[in-house]
C-alpha positions in Angstrom: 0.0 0.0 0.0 1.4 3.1 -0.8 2.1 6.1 1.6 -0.5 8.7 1.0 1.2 12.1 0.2 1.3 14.6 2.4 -1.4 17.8 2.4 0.0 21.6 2.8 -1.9 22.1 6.1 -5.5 24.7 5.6 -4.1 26.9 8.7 -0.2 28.2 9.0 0.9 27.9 12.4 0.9 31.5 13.9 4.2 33.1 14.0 6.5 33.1 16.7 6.2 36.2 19.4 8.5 38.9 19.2 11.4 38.9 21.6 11.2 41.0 24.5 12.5 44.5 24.2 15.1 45.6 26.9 14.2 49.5 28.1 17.9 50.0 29.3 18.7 51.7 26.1 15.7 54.1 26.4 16.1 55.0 30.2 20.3 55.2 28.8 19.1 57.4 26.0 17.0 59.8 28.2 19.8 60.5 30.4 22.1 60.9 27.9 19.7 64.0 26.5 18.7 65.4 29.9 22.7 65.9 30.4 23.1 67.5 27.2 20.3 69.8 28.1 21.4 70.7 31.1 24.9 71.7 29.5 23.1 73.9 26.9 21.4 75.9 30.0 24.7 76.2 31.8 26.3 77.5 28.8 23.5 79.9 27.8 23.2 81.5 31.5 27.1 81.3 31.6 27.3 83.2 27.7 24.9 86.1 29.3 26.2 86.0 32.8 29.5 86.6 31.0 27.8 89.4 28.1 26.3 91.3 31.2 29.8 92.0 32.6 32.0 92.3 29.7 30.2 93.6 26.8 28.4 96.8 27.3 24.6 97.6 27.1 22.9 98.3 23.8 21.7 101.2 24.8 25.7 102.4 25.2 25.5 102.3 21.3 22.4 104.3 20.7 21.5 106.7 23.3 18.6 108.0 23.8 18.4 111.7 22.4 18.9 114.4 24.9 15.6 116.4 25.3 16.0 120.5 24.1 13.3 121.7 26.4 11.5 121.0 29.7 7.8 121.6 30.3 6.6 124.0 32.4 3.5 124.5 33.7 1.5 126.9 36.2 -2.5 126.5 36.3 -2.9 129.1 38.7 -1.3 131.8 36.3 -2.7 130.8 33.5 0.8 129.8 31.4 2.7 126.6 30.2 5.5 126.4 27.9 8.9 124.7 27.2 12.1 126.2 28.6 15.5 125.1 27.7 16.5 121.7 29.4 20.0 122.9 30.5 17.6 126.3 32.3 16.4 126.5 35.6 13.7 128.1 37.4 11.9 130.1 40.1 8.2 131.3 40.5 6.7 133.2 43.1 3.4 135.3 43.5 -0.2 134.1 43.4 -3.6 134.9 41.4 -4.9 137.6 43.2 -1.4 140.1 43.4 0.2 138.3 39.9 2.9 136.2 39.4 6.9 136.4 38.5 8.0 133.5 36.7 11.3 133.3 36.0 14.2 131.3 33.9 17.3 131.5 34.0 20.8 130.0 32.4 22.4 129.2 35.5 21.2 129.0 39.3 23.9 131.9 39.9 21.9 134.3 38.1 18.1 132.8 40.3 19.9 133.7 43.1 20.4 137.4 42.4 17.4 137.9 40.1 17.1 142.0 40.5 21.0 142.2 38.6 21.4 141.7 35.2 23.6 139.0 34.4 27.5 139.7 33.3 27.1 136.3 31.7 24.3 134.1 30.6 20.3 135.0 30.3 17.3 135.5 32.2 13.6 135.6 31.0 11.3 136.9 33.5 7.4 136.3 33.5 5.0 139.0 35.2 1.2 138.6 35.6 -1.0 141.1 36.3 1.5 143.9 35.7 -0.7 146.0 34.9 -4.6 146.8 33.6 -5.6 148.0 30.1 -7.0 151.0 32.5 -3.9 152.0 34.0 -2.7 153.8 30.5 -4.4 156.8 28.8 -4.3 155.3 25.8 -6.7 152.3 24.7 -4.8 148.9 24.8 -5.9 146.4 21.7 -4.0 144.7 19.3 -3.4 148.0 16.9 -1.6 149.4 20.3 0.6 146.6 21.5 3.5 148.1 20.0 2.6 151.5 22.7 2.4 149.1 25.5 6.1 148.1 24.6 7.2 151.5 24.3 5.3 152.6 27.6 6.4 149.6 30.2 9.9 150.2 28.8 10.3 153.9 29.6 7.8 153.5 32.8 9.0 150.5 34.5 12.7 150.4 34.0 15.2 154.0 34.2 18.1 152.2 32.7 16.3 150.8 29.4 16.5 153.3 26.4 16.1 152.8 22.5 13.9 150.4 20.8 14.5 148.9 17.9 12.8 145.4 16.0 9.6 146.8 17.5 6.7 144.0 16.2 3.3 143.0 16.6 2.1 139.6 16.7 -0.3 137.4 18.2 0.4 134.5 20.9 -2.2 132.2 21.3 -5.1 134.4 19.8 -3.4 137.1 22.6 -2.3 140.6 20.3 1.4 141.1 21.5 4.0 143.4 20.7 7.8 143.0 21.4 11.0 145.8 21.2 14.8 145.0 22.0 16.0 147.4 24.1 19.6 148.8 25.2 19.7 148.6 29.6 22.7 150.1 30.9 23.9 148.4 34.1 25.0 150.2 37.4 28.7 149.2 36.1 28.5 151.4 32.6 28.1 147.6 31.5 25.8 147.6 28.7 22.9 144.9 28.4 20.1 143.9 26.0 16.7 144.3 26.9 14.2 141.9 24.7 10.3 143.3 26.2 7.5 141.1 25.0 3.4 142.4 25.9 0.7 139.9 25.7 -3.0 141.6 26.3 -5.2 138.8 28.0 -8.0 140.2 28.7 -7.6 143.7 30.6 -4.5 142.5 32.2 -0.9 143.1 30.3 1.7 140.4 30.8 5.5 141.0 30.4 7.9 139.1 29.0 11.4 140.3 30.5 14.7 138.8 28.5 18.0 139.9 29.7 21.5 139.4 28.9 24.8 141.1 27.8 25.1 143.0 25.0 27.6 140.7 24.0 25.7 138.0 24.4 22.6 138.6 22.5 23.0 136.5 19.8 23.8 133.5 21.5 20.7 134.2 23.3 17.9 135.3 21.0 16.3 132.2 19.9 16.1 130.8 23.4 14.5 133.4 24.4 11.9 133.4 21.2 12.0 129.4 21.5 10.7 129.9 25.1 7.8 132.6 24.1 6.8 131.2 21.0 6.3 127.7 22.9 4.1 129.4 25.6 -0.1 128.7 25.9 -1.4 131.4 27.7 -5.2 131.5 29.1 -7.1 132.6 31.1 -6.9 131.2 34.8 
């Protein structure tokens, strides 16, 4: 009797399970990359610690502008404006009996306000000066150049001249200024820059001084500082 042959079976055995994977490599692998992290951190803080003291601050290389004008403002008076950043100033007075405003190159020149200055500039601001009543003549914009010409030869002995004599307006306010020649107790001579603002019935001054010498170094601060001034009404 011959064998019978043999039949390919209907069902392949299943295959065998895959070996068992050892996590020593991963938990070795994870280590290995939390060092290397940790390196990279001391490195970066050590690369800025060492920055911070060696290499200087950005802003070294590009500094920030220094500013040309402070502000200044005084509610009670009725007046803001910019003044020269390398000025300083006093004020003094109140509403009722006016105030006197004023700026100044140095603090030398603050401390002794009633001299003019042998070097350097002053602008002094008066409120309440004076009414639109207290001339003869009627005080409106078409007279602001008068009001220049009287407060010069009523208020101050030593002031003389007048020349540059303009009219203008300063915020809606008709004003008038005159440069003036004021001769110092010394023979020392000194220019006199007299700026009028009407506001309202009152007359507010404007008082530059400095030495004759010294005038055009001194000009446009002192036009800088009145052409920057908002004036209203308290």
């Amino acid at each position: 009797m011959e064998p019978m042959p043999d039949f390919p079976q209907a069902y392949p055995p299943p295959p065998p399970p895959p070996p068992k994977r050892s996590h020593k490599g991963l938990w070795i692998g994870l280590g290995i990359a939390v060092v290397v992290v940790c390196l990279c951190c001391i490195v970066l803080i050590a690369g800025v610690y060492f920055f911070q003291l060696n290499v200087p601050v950005i802003s070294n290389f590009f500094p920030s502008p220094t500013p040309t004008g402070l502000p200044y403002n005084n509610p009670a008076a009725g007046i803001s404006l910019t003044y020269p950043a390398t000025w300083q100033y006093s004020d003094s007075g109140d509403a009722t009996n006016g105030f006197t405003i004023i700026f100044a190159s140095s603090a030398d020149i603050l401390k002794d306000p009633t001299s003019s200055p042998t070097t350097g500039a002053a602008l002094a601001i008066i409120t309440n000066l004076m009414k639109t009543s207290d001339v003869t003549f009627t005080v409106d914009a078409s007279s602001m150049g008068s009001v220049v010409d009287y407060i010069a030869s009523t208020y101050f002995s030593n002031v003389s001249g007048g020349q540059n004599l303009r009219t203008f307006t300063l915020n809606g306010n008709p004003a008038a200024s005159g440069v003036y020649i004021m001769t110092n107790t010394s023979g020392a001579a000194s220019t006199a820059y007299l700026i009028t603002v009407l506001r309202n019935t009152e007359i507010i001054l404007f008082f530059g001084v400095c030495p004759q010498t010294e005038w055009s170094q001194y000009q446009s601060a002192f036009d800088t500082i009145v052409n920057s001034a908002m004036i209203v009404t308290p």
